[in-house]
C-alpha positions, -999 to 999 in steps of 0.1 A, spaced: -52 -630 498 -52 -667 496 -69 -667 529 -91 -642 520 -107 -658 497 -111 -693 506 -130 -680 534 -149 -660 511 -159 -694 490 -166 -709 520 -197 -684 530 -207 -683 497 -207 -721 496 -227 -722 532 -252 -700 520 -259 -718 488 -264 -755 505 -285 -734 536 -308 -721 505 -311 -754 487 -318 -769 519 -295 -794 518 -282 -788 555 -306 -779 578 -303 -746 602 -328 -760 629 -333 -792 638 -372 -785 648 -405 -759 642 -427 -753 668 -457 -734 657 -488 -718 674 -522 -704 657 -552 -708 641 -572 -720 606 -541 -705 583 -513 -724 604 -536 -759 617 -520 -785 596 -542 -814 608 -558 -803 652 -592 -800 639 -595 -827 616 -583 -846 650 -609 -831 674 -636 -828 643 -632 -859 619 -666 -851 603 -653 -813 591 -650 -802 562 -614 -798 560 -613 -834 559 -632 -836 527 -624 -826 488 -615 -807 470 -595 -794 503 -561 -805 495 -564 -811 459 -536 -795 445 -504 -804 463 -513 -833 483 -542 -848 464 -563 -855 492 -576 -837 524 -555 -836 550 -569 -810 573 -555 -781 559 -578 -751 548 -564 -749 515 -560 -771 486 -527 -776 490 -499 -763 516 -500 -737 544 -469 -708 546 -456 -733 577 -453 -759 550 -428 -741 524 -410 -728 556 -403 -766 569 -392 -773 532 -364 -741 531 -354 -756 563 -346 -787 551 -370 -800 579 -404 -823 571 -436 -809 572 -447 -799 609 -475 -828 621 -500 -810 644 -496 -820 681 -527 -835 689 -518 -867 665 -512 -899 680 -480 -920 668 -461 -890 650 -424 -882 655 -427 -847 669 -388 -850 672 -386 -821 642 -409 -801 655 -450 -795 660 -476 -774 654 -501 -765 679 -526 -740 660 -558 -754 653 -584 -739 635 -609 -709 650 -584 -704 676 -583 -671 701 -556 -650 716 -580 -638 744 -595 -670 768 -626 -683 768 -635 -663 801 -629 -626 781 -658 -639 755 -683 -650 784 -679 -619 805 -687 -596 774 -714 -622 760 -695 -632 728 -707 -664 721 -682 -688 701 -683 -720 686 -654 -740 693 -646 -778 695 -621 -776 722 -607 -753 746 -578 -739 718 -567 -704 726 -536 -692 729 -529 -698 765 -541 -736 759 -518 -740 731 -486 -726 751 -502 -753 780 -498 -780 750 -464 -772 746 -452 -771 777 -466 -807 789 -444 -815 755 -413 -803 766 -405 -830 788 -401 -853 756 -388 -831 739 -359 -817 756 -361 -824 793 -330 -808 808 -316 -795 777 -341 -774 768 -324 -738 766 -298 -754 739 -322 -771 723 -347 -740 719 -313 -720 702 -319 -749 677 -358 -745 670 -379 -720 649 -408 -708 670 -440 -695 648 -470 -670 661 -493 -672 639 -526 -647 626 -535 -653 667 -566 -620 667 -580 -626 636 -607 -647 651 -611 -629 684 -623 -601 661 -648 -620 637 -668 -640 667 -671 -601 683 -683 -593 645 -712 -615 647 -719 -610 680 -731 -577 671 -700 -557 688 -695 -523 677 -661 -513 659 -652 -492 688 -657 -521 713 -637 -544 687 -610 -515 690 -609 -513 721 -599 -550 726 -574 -548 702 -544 -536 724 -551 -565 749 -551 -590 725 -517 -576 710 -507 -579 747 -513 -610 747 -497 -624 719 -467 -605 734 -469 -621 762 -470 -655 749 -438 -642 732 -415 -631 761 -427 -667 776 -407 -682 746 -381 -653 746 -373 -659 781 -370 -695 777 -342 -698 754 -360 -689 721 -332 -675 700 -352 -673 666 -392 -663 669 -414 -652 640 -448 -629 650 -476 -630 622 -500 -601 619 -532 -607 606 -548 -603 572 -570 -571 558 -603 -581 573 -624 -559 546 -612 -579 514 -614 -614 529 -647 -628 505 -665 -640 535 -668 -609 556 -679 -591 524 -705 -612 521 -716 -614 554 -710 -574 563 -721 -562 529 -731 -525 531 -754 -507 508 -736 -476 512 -708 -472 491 -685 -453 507 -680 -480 531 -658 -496 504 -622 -487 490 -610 -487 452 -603 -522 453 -637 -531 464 -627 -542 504 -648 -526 539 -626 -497 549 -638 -503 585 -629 -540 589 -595 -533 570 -588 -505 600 -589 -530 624 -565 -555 610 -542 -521 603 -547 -510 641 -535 -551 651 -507 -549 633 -493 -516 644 -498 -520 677 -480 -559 673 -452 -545 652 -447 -518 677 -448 -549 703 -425 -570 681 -395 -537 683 -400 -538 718 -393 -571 723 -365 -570 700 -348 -540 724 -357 -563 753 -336 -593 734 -311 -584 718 -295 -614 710 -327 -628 697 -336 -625 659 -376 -619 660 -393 -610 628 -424 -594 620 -442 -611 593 -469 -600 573 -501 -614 559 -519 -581 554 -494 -567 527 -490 -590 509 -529 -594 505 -536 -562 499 -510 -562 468 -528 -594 453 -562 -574 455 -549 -547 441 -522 -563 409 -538 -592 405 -520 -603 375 -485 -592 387 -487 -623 413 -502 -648 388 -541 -643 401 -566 -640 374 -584 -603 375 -617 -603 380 -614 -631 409 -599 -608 437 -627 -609 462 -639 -645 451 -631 -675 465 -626 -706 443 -645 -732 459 -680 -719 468 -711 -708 455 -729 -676 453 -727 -642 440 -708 -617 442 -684 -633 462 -689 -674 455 -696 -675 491 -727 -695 514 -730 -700 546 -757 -728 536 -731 -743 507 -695 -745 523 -663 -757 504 -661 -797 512 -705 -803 510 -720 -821 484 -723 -802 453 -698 -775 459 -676 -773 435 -634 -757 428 -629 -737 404 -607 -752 376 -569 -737 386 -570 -727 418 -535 -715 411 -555 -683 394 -574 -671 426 -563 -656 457 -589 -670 482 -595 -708 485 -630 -711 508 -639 -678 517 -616 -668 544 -585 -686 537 -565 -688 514 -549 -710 482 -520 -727 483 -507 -709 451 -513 -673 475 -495 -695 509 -465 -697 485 -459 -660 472 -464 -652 513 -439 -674 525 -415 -666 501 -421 -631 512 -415 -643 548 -382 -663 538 -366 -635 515 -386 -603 517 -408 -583 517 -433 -593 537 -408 -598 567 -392 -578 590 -364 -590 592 -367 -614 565 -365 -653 579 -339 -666 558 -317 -632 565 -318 -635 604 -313 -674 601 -289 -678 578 -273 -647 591 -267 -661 628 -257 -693 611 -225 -680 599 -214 -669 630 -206 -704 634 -184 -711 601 
């Protein structure tokens, strides 16, 4: 009995140092993605954006640091329940990438650049970013990183796919592509992302997280942009019913991607995380969540009605202004989000319910195997 339950206290003791993050379960993040994961690879290959400007980063870090947000990104709270530092992006010079690094950089693709010139999609990017270019990154990493050891070391590292689709979709948006084109593309993209998946799975990846991508139709910037003047095109909480089918279509098809993957490794723990859900229940209980009613579909630094969005008047120009507590509003710029809505998700992502499995139960879970 004795036995019993010292073993007993020592779980319980494991688990309560894992959550306080005083002993770290990984020793490194590697993440891949676009605008919502890009902790600093376009303010490297753009120093003049607007990222790199305030009021971005006014909350938490109290200064711009490339992030679009004012404060941190869902990759950013993950790092801290780790125990781990926050991730520096991979294309900065002099940083210790020793604990990990992050690859996404803004207005990234899942499909190449050769899928949007063969179906004359025209796309503004600084650099060659997508997917495939990111897992290219990584792997002329590795050799610092791991060398030889690099299947034990991967056991040891939290891999992150981020909202990879959501920008494939939006440069076919204004390239005037119909929804049945755009939905047609969608299970190749998925494909993709599974792809780049396996490539991790199959190279000792023991612990991988998939992101799906947000509801398209409440995002403030596509409202403004793809306002209709028929309305039936919108639901009761004021989002495009077409654009929100398409993120709903993504992330079936990835989740359904995700189970397969998790049937094709069993020994993995891959989770299925979820930016659409949780999204959709801001928009909808506004208040439950902390969010101010009435701001919903608005972002807080902009100008311009309904939405307090302007192509001509970004967040970061002259004379744009924040709104007083970001903390109140779900969207920061007009398509991404505040740091106050980056929390809620990643705590969904470490404990439930916006994960499948949640992180922190998969992690923490394995961990014990080794008490």
């Amino acid at each position: 009995m004795n036995a019993v339950l010292l073993q007993y206290l020592v779980i319980i003791s494991f688990l309560h140092h894992a959550s306080s993050n005083s002993i770290p379960i990984f020793n490194a993040i590697y993440s891949f993605g676009a605008s919502y994961e890009d902790t600093g690879n376009l303010a490297i290959l753009s120093p003049t954006s607007n990222e790199l400007k305030l009021p971005y980063g006014e909350t938490f870090f109290h200064r711009p640091t490339g992030r679009a947000s004012d404060g941190r990104l869902v990759i950013d709270r993950i790092a801290t329940y780790l125990g781990l530092p926050f991730i520096p992006p991979s294309l900065a010079q002099g940083q210790d990438f020793s604990k990990g690094a992050n690859f996404a950089v803004f207005g990234s693709t899942a499909l190449n650049l050769t899928f949007f010139q063969q179906n004359n999609i025209r796309i503004n990017i600084l650099k060659n970013d997508t997917l495939s270019v990111q897992l290219e990154w990584f792997e002329n990493q590795k050799p610092s990183i791991c060398n030889t050891t690099c299947m034990k070391f991967f056991t040891k590292s939290l891999f992150m796919l981020g909202k990879f689709g959501f920008n494939d979709y939006l440069n076919m948006l204004f390239a005037g592509k119909t929804i049945d084109f755009i939905n047609s593309t969608i299970p190749l993209v998925v494909e993709t992302i599974k792809s780049a998946a396996e490539r991790f799975l199959r190279q000792g990846v023991m612990h991988l997280v998939v992101a799906g991508i947000v509801p398209n139709g409440c995002i403030p910037g596509i409202l403004k942009y793809f306002a209709s003047s028929n309305i039936s095109d919108y639901d009761s909480l004021g989002c495009l019913k077409v654009y929100n089918n398409i993120g709903m279509y993504h992330n079936t098809l990835l989740r359904d991607a995700v189970k397969q993957l998790q049937v094709e490794f069993p020994q993995a723990k891959i989770s299925f995380s979820q930016y659409y859900e949780p999204i959709i229940d801001f928009v909808r209980n506004p208040c439950q969540y902390g969010f101010t009613r009435g701001t919903e579909l608005r972002a807080c630094c902009g100008i311009g009605e309904p939405y307090n969005v302007n192509i001509s008047a970004l967040c970061g120009q002259t004379g744009v202004p924040a709104c007083p507590n970001p903390s109140t509003f779900i969207n920061w710029d007009g398509l991404h989000l505040a740091d106050a809505s980056y929390k809620i998700i990643a705590d969904g992502w470490w404990k439930g319910p916006y994960a499948d499995p949640p992180i922190s139960g998969s992690l923490i879970g394995s961990s014990l195997n080794s008490v």
